[in-house]
C-alpha positions in Angstrom: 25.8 54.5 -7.1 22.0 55.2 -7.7 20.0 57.5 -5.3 18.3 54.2 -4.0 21.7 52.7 -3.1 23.1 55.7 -1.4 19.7 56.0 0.7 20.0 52.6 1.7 23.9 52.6 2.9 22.7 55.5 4.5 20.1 53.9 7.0 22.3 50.8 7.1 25.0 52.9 8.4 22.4 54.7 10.9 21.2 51.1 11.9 24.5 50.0 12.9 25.1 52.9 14.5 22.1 52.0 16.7 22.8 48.5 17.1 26.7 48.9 18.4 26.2 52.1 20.3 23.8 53.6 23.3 21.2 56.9 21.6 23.5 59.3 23.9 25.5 63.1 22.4 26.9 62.6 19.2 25.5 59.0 18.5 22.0 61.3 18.4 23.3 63.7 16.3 25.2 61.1 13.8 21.8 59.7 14.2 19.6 62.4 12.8 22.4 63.5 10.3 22.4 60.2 8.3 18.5 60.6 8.3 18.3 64.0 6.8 20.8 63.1 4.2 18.0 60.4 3.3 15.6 62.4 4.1 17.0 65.3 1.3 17.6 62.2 -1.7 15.6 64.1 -5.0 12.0 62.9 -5.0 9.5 62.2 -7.7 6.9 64.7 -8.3 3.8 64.6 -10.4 1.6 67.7 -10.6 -1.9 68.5 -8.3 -3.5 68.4 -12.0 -2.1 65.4 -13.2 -3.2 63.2 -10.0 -6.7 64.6 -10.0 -6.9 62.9 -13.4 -5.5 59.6 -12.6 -7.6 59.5 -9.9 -10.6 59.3 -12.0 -9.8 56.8 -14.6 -10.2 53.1 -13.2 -7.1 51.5 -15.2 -3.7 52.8 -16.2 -1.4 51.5 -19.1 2.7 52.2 -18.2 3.2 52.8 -21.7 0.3 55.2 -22.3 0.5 56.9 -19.0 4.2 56.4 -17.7 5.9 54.7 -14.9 5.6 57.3 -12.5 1.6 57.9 -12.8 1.9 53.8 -11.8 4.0 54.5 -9.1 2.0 57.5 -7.8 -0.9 54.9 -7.9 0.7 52.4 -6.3 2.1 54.3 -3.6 -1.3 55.7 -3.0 -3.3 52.1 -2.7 -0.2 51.1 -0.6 -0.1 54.5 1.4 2.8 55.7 0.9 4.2 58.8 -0.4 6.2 57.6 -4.0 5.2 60.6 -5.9 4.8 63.9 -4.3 1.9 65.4 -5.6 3.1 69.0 -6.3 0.9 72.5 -7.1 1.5 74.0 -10.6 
C-alpha cells in the first residue's frame, strides 16, 4: 500500500468515525490519533537553495528539472505545502 493510500484510509477511517459517533472521550482522542499518523506520512523536501532558483526562472521542463521542482511549483501557485522547502 503506497504512503498516499495509507493517508487516505486514514482520514476515511477518522471521517467515519465522525459521521457514526458524537466528538466526546475517546472518539476525540481516536480522532486526533488517526490525524497525527497522517499528519507523520514522510514528506517531500526540496532545499531553501534549490527553491530560490526555481523561483526565478519563468518555465520549468519535468525532465530537465524533475518532478518534484513541478510539484513544489505547483503546490506553491495552488497554495499548498507539496514540497517542504528545507534549510541546507
Amino acid at each position: 500500500m503506497s504512503e498516499l493510500e495509507t493517508a487516505q484510509e486514514l482520514a476515511e477511517t477518522a471521517v467515519r468515525q465522525v459521521n457514526v459517533f458524537a466528538l466526546q472521550g475517546d472518539k476525540v482522542d481516536f480522532l486526533i490519533n488517526q490525524l497525527k499518523q497522517i499528519a507523520s506520512l514522510p514528506q517531500l523536501t526540496i532545499l531553501k537553495s534549490i527553491a530560490d532558483e526555481l523561483d526565478k526562472v519563468p518555465f520549468h521542463n519535468p525532465k530537465e528539472n524533475g518532478y518534484i521542482c513541478v510539484a513544489y511549483l505547483a503546490g506553491k501557485a495552488l497554495g499548498v505545502d507539496l514540497v517542504k522547502v528545507v534549510e541546507g
